[in-house]
N, C-alpha and C positions, 0 to 999 in steps of 0.2 A: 593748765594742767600739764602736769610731765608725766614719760613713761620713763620706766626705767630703760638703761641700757643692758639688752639680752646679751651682750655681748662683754659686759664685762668684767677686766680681771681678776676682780673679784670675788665672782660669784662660784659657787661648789662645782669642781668638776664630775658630770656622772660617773656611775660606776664603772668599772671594767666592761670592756662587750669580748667577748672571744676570737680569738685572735686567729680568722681567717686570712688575714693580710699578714698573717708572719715570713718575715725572711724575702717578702717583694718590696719588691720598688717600685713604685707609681709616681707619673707625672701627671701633675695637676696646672692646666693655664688657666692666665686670666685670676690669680690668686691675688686677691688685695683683703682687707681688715673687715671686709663686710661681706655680704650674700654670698651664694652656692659655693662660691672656690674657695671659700675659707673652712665653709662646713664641711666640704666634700676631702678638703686636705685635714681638718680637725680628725673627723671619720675614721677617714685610712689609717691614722698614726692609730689612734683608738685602739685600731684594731691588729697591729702590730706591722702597716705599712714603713716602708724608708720611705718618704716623703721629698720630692723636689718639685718646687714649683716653680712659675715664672707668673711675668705681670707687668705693669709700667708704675706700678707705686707699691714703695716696700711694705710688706705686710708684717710689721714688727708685733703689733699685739697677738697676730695668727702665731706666729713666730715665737714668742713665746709663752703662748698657751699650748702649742704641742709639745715644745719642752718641759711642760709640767706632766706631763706623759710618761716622760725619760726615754723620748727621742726628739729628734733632730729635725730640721728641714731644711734643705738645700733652696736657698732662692736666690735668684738672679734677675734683672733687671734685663726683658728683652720684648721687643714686639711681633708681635704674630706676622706682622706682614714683613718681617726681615727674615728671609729663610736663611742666610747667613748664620743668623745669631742664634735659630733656632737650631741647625745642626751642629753649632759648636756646643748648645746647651745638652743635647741630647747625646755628644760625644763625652764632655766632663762627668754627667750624670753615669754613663754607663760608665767610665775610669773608677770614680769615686764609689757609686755604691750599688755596681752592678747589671745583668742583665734587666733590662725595663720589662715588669708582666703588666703592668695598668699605665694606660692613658686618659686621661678624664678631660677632653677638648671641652673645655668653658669660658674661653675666651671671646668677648662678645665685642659688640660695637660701642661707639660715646654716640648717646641721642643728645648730649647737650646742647650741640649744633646741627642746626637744618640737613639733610644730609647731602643737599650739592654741595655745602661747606665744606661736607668734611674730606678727607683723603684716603 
């Protein structure tokens, strides 16, 4: 037995929600094509956020299902534990589209491996 995918391109996008998030800009981590950071960046644009996220894998179908919105996401390929990377992101974000009023910390850990494995 299959289920469908609730996620896909195909499917109707909901109606308008009211556009509390107009004219902000909100960063969203830990944004990949599946769970919370995809919905929580879907959301914001929804609802008339500028949306930039970050993650370690591109989130192309997020990517352009917000653009069927008629706006944009800024995504960048950086990890949480490079504060480097993170303050360069968080400096292009505010160049390109602004002072930052939302941050949505969703950046989580990989349980794939044991966690002495991991780093």
């Amino acid at each position: 037995m299959t289920t469908p995918d609730s996620h896909s391109d195909s499917s109707p996008e909901p109606a308008p929600l009211p556009a509390r998030f107009n004219n902000k800009t909100a960063i969203v981590t830990g944004v990949n094509d599946r769970g919370i950071g995809a919905a929580i960046a879907m959301r914001l644009a929804r609802e008339g956020a500028r949306v930039a996220a970050f993650g370690l894998d591109e989130p192309t179908r997020t990517i352009n299902r917000i653009a069927k919105t008629g706006r944009a996401m800024l995504w960048r390929k950086v990890d949480v534990r490079d504060s480097a990377a993170i303050n360069a992101f968080v400096a292009e974000v505010a160049a390109e589209l602004g002072t930052i009023d939302v941050l949505v910390n969703n950046a989580g850990i990989d349980l794939s491996a044991p966690l002495v494995e991991s780093s």
